[in-house]
N, C-alpha and C positions, 0 to 999 in steps of 0.2 A: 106544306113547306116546300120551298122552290132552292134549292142549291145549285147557284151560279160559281164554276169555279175560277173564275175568271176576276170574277167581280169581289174585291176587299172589300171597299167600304165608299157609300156613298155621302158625297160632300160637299154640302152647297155652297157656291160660290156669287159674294156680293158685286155686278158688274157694275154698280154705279161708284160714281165718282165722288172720294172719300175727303174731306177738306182734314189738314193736319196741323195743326198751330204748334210751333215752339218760340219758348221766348228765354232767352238766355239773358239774364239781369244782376249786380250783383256781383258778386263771388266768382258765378255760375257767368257771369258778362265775357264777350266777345275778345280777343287780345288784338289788336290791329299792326302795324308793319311801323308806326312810330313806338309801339310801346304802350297805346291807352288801350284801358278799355270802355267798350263800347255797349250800353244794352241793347239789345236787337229782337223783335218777333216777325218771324216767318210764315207764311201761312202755303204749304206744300198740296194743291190740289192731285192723289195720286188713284190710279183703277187698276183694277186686272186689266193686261194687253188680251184684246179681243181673237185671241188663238186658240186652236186647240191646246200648243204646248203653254201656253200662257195661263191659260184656265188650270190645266192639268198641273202645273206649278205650283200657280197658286193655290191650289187646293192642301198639297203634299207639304208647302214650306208657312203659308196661315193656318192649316188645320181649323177652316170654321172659322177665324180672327175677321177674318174679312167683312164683316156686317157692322161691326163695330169701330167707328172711328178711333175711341179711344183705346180697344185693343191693339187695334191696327196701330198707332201710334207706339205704344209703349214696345210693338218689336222692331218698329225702324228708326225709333226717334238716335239711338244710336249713330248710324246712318247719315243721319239727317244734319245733327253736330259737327259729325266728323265734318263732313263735305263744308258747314259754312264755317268754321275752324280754321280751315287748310287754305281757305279761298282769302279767307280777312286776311290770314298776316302776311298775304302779298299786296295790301290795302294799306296808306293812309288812313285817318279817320277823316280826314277830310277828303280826300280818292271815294272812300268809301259812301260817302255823300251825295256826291256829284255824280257817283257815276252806277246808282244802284241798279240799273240794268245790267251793265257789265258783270256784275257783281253776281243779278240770279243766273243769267245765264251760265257762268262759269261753276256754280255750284249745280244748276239744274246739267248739264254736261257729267261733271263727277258722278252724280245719282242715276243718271240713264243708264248704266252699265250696272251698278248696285241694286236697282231695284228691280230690274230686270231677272237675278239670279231668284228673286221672288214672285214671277210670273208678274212682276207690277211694271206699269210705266209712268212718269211723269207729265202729268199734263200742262204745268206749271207752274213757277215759283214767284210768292211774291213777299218782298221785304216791308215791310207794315210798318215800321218802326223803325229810327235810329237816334238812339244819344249817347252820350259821352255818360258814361257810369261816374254817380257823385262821388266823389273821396268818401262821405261819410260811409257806404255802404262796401266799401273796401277793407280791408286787413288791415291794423293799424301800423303791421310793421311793414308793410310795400307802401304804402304812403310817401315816404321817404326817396324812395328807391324809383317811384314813378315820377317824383318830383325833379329830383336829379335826372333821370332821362330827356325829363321835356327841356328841362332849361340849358344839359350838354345840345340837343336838338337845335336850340334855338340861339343857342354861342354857335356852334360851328357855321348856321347860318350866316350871321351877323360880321363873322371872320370873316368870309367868302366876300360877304359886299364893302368892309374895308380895306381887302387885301384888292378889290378889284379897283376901288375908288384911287387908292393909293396909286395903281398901275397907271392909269389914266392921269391922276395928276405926272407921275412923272416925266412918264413918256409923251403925253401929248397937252401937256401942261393945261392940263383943263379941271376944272373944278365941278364936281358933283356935288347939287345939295340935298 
């Protein structure tokens, strides 16, 4: 018997690269910056940073998680919410469409500092998926309440382009059709 007293405990660490899926649908769906919601899956490719301190991290804050994706998962998925949570409701649902690069980028930015405190780094983020969450699959009492948002949404629109038409007849007596 050999006693090392230096040495606590040894503990292997996964260096390959973990694919992570979350899909937020439902209930559980996206909130966007008009007020819908949105279903979304992510697929989060994430590894230990190839460091000393990074390995020795990861060791200390996965405890062994690290071989298992779906371990691995269930301690960052947390994490991983937050960050596309924070990022959507500065989104349209249609922003968030057109422009889902902008989109992982700004959420894989938020998790580089995050996963990091886990000896982890992000290799990439990619948004897999995007729809509009059906009514049916929502609360029947925000039903109401998302409906009145879209359509105050789409009045105050609609004000805006007769309040300008109106301008333009007057002042420059011209007619828009």
């Amino acid at each position: 018997c050999i006693a090392l007293p230096f040495l606590h405990k040894v503990a292997e660490v996964n260096m390959r690269t973990s694919k992570l899926t979350i899909e937020r649908t439902g209930t559980k769906s996206i909130i966007t910056k008009d007020r819908l919601r949105v279903d979304v899956a992510a697929e989060f490719y994430v590894r230990v940073e190839a460091s000393t301190e990074g390995v020795a991290t990861a060791a200390q804050a996965l405890a062994g998680k690290s071989f298992r994706a779906a371990d691995l998962e269930g301690i960052l998925e947390g994490k991983l919410v937050d960050a596309m949570l924070s990022v959507a409701a500065r989104y349209s649902m249609d922003d968030l469409q057109d422009n889902r690069a902008a989109y992982a980028d700004e959420v894989s930015k938020i998790l580089d500092d995050n996963l990091s405190k886990n000896g982890l780094m992000l290799e990439s983020m990619s948004l897999t998926r995007i729809d509009q969450t059906p009514f049916h699959a929502l609360d029947e009492n925000n039903e109401k309440k998302i409906i009145n948002e879209v359509l105050s949404y789409y009045k105050k629109k609609t004000v805006i382009a007769i309040t300008h038409n109106v301008y333009l007849e007057k002042f420059f007596n011209k007619t828009i059709d």
